[in-house]
KETORBA-123899 format. One line per 5 residues: number of its first residue (from 1); for each residue x, y, z of N, C-alpha, C, O, CB. Coordinates in nm, 3 decimals. Each point is the difference from the previous one (the first is absolute). Glycine has a CB too. Example, Ala and Ser with C-alpha at 12.3 -4.5 7.8 and 13.67 -1.06 7.14 Angstrom:
// KETORBA-123899
1) 1.319:-0.569:0.780:-0.089:0.119:0.000:0.090:0.120:0.000:0.104:-0.002:0.066:-0.293:-0.115:0.059; 0.154:0.222:-0.197:0.082:0.119:0.006:-0.077:0.109:0.073:0.051:0.111:0.017:0.067:-0.174:-0.232 .
//
This chain:
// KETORBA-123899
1) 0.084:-0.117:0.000:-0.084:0.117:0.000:0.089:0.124:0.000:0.101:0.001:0.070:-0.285:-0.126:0.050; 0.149:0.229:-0.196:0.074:0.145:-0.016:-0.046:0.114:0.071:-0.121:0.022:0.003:0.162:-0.090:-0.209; 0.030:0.136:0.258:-0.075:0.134:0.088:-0.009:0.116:-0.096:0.068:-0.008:-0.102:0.038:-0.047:0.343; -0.173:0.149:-0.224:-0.021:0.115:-0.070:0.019:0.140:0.101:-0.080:-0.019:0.091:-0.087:-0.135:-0.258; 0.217:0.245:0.184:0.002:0.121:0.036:-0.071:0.080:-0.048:-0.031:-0.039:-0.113:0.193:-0.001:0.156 .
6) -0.209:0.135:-0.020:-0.090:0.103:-0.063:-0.001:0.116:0.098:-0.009:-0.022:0.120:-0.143:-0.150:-0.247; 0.161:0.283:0.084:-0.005:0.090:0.132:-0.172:0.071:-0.056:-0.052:0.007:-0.111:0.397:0.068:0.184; -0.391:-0.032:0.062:-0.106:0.067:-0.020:-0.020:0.094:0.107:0.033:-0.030:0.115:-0.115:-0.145:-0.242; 0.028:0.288:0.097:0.008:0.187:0.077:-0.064:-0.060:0.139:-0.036:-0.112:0.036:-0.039:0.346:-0.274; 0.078:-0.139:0.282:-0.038:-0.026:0.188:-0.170:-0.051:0.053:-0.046:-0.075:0.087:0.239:0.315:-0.048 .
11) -0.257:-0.139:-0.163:-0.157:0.024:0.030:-0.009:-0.146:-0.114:-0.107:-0.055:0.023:0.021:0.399:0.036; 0.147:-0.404:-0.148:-0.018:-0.145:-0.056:-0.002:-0.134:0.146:-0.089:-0.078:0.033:0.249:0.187:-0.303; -0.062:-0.094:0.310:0.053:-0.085:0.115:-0.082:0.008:0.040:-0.079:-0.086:-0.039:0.261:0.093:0.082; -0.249:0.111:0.080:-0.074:0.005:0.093:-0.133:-0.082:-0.068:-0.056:-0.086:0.068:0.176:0.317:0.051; -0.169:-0.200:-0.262:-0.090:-0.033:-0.065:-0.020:-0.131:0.036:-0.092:-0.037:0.072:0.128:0.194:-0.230 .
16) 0.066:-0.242:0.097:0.015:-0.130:-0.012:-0.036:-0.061:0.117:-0.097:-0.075:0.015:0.254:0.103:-0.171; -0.046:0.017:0.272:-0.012:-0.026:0.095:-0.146:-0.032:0.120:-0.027:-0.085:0.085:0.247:0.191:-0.196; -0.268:-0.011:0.066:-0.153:-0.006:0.004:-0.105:-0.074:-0.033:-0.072:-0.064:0.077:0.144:0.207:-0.087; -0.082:-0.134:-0.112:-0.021:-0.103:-0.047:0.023:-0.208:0.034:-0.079:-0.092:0.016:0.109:0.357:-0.135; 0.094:-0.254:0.117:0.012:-0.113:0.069:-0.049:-0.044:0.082:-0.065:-0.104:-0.012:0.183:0.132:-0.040 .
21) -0.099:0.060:0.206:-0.038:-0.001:0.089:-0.176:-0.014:0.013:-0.047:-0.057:0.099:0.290:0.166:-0.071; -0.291:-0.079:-0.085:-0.187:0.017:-0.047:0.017:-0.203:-0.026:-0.074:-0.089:0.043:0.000:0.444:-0.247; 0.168:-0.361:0.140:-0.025:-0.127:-0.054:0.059:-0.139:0.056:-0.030:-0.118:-0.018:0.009:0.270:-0.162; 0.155:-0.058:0.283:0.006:-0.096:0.081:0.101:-0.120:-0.046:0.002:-0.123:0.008:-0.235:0.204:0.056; 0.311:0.015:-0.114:0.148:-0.071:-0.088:0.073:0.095:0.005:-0.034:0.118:0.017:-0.040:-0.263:-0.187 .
26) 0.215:0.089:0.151:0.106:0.055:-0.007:-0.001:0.098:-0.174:-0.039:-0.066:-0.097:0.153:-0.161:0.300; -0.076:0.359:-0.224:-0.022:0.076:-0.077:0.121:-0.107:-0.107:-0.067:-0.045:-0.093:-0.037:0.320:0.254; 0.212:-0.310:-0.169:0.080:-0.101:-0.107:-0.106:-0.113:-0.099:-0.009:-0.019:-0.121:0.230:0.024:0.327; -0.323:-0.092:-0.038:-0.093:-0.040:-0.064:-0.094:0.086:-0.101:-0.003:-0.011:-0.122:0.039:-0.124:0.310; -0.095:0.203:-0.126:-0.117:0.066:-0.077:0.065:0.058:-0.163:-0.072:0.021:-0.097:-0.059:0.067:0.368 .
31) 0.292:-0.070:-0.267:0.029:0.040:-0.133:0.010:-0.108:-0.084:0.011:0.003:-0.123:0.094:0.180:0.199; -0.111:-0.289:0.003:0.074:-0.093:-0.098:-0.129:-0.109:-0.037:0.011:-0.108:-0.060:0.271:0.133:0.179; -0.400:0.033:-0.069:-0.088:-0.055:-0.032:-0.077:0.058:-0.150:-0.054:-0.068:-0.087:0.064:0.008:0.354; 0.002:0.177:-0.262:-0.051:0.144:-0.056:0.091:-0.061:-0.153:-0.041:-0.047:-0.106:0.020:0.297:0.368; 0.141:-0.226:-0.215:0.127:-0.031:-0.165:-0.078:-0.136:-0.039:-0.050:-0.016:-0.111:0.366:0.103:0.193 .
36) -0.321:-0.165:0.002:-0.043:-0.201:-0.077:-0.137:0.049:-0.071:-0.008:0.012:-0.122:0.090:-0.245:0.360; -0.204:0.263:-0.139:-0.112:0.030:-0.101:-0.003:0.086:-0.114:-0.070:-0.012:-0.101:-0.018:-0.032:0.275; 0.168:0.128:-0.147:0.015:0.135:-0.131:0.057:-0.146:-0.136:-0.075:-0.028:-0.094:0.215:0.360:0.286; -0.040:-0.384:-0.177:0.096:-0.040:-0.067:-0.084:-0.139:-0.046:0.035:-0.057:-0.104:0.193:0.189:0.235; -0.339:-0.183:-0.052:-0.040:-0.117:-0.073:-0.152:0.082:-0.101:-0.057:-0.060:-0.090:0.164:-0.174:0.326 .
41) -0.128:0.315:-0.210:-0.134:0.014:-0.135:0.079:0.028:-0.103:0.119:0.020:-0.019:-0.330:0.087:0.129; 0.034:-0.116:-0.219:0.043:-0.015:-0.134:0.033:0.088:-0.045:-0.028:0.104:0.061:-0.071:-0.233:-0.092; 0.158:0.138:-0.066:0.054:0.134:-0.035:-0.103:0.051:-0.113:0.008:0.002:-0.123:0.259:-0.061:0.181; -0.359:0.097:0.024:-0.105:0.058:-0.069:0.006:0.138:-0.078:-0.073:0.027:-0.095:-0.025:-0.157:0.262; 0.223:0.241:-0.098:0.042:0.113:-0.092:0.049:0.014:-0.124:-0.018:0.091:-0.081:0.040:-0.052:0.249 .
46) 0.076:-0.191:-0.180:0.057:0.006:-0.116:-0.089:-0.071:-0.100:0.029:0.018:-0.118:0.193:0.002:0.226; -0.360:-0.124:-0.069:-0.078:-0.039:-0.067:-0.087:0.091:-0.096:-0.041:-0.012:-0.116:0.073:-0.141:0.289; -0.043:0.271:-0.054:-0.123:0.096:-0.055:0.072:0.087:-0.089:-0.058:0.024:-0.106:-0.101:-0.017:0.314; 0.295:0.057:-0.187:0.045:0.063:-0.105:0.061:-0.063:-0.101:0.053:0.066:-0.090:-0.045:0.078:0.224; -0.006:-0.285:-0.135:0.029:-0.093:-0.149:-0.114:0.035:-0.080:-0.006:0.039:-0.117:0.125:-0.257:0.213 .
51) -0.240:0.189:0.019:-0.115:-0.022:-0.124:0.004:0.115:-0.049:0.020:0.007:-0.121:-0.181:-0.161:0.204; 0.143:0.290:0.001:-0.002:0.175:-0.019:0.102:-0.017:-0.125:-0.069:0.002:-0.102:0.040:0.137:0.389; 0.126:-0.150:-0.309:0.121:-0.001:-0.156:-0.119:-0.086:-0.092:-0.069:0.051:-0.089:0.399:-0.093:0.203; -0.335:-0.103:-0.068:-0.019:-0.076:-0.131:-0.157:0.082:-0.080:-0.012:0.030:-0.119:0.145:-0.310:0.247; -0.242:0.302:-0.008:-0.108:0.098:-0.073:0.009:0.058:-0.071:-0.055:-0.012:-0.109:-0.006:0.027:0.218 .
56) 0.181:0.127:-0.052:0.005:0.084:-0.059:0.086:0.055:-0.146:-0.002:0.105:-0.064:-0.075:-0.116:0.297; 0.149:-0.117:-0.246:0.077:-0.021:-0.093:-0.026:-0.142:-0.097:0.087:-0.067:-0.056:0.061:0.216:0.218; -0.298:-0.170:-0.163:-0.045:-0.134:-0.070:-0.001:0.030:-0.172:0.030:-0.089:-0.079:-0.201:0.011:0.312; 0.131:0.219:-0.279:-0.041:-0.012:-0.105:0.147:0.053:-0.018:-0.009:-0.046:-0.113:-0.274:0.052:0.083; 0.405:0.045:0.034:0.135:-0.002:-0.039:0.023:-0.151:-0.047:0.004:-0.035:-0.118:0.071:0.234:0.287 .
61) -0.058:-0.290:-0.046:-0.006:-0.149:0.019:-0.065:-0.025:-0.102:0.079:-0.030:-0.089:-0.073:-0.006:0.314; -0.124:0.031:-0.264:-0.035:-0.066:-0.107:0.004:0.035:-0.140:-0.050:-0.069:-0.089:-0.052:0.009:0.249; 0.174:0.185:-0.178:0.077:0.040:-0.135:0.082:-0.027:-0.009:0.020:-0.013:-0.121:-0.081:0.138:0.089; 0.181:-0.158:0.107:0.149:-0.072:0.028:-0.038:-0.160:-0.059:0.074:-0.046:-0.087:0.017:0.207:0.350; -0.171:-0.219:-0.230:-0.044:-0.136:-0.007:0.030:-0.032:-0.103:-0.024:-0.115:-0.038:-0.126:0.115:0.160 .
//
């Protein structure tokens, strides 16, 4: 397993920190829960702006053809 550093401003910390605490984990946990879920969905942004290009560039596409 690899560690990560990250610095974050005072009123972030306290944020976090807070947070955690609401939840009743250690704030390392709560980030590293936050990064896994972020990091397992679909990558639905780059889906929607594939389709956003291929739409908008179909009838180019189909003169190239």
């Amino acid at each position: 397993m690899s560690t990560i550093t990250i610095q974050l401003s005072d009123e972030r910390l306290l944020r976090l920190q807070e947070l955690a605490k609401e939840a009743k984990i250690a704030p390392e946990e709560l980030i590293r829960a936050s990064v896994e879920e972020w990091l397992s969905r679909p990558k639905e942004d780059f889906a929607r702006a594939a389709n956003y290009v291929l739409r908008k560039n179909a009838e180019l596409y189909r003169r190239l053809a």
